[in-house]
TORGUKOL-355224 format. One line per field, with one value per residue (C-alpha): residue number from 0; x, y, z; residue in one letter. Coordinates in Angstrom, 2 decimals. Example, Ala and Ser with C-alpha at 12.3 -4.5 7.8 and 13.67 -1.06 7.14 Angstrom:
residues 2
seq	0	1
x	12.30	13.67
y	-4.50	-1.06
z	7.80	7.14
type	A	S
END
This chain:
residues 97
seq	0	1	2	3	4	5	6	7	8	9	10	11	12	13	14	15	16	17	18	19	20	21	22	23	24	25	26	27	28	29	30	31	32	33	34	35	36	37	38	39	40	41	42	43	44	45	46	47	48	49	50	51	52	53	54	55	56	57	58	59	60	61	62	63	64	65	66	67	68	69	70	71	72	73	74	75	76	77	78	79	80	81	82	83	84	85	86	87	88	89	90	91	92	93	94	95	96
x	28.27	24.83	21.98	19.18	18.75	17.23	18.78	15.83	14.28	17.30	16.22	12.30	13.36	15.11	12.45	10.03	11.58	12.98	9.43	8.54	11.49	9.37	8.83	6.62	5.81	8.50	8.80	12.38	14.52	17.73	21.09	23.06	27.45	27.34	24.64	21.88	18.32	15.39	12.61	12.54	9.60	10.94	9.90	12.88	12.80	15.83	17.81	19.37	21.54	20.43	21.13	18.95	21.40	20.44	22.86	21.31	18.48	16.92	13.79	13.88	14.03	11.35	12.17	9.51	11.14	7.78	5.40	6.86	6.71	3.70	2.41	3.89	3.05	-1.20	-1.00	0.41	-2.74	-4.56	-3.51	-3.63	-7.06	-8.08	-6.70	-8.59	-11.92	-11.29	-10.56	-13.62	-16.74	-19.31	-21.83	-21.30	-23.07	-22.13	-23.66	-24.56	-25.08
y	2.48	1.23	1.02	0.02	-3.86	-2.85	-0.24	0.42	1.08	4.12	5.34	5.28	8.04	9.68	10.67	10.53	13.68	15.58	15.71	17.23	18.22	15.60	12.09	10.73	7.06	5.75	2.09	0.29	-2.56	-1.10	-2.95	-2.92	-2.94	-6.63	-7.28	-7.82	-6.29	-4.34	-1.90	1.83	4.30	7.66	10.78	13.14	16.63	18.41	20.85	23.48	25.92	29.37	28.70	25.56	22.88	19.57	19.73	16.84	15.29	15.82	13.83	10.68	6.80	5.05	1.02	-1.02	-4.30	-5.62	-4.34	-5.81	-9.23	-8.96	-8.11	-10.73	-13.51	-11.83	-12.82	-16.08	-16.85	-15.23	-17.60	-20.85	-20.24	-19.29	-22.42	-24.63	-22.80	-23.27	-27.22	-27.01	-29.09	-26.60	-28.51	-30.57	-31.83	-33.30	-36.32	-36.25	-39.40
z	102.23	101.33	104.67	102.47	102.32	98.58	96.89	95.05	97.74	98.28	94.78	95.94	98.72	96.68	94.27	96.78	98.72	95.48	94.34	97.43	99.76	102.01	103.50	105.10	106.58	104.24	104.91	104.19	105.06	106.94	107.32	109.95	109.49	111.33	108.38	111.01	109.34	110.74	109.45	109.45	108.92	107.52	108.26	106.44	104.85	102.57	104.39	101.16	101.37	100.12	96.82	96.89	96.66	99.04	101.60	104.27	105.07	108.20	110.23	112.20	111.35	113.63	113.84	113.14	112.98	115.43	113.83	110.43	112.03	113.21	110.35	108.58	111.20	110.54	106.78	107.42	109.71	107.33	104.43	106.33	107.35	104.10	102.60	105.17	104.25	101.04	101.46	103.46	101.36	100.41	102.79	105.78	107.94	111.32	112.79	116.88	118.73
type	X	X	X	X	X	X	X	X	X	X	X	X	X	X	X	X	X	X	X	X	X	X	X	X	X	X	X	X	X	X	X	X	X	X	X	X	X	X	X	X	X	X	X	X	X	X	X	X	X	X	X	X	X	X	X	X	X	X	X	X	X	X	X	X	X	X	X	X	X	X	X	X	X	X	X	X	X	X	X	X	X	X	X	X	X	X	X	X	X	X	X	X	X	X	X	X	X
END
């Protein structure tokens, strides 16, 4: 069965932790079996057996699902108040009674 909401993003951990037998602050889009989503940070490392083979991955999955909204609500802000500065004439002035 296939967690990762992108499987690319399965083959990006993959080579990420045989370079190095190690991740760290891998960030991915998890699903869930009722098909519900949220975000994981990875922090893994390959457990081998003495001959070397991968035999499981051990570490933790820390869910971020907030702080990926969040995030995601900041550039939203971000871009609308860009786009008004940008509408913005390059001088104004304001009249006071």
């Amino acid at each position: 069965m296939e967690f990762y909401l992108d499987p690319a993003s399965d083959l990006k951990f993959k080579s990420e932790i045989e370079k190095t037998g190690v991740v760290s602050n891998f960030e991915a889009e998890f699903k869930r079996l009722d098909g519900t989503t949220f975000w994981t940070e990875d922090h893994n490392r390959i457990i081998r057996d003495e001959d070397g083979k991968p035999l499981f991955y051990e570490g933790s999955l820390i869910d971020i699902t907030e702080r990926k909204q969040a995030e995601e609500e900041l550039v939203a802000e971000r871009d609308l108040l860009t786009t008004l500065i940008d509408t913005l004439p390059d001088k104004f002035s304001l009249k006071i009674p």
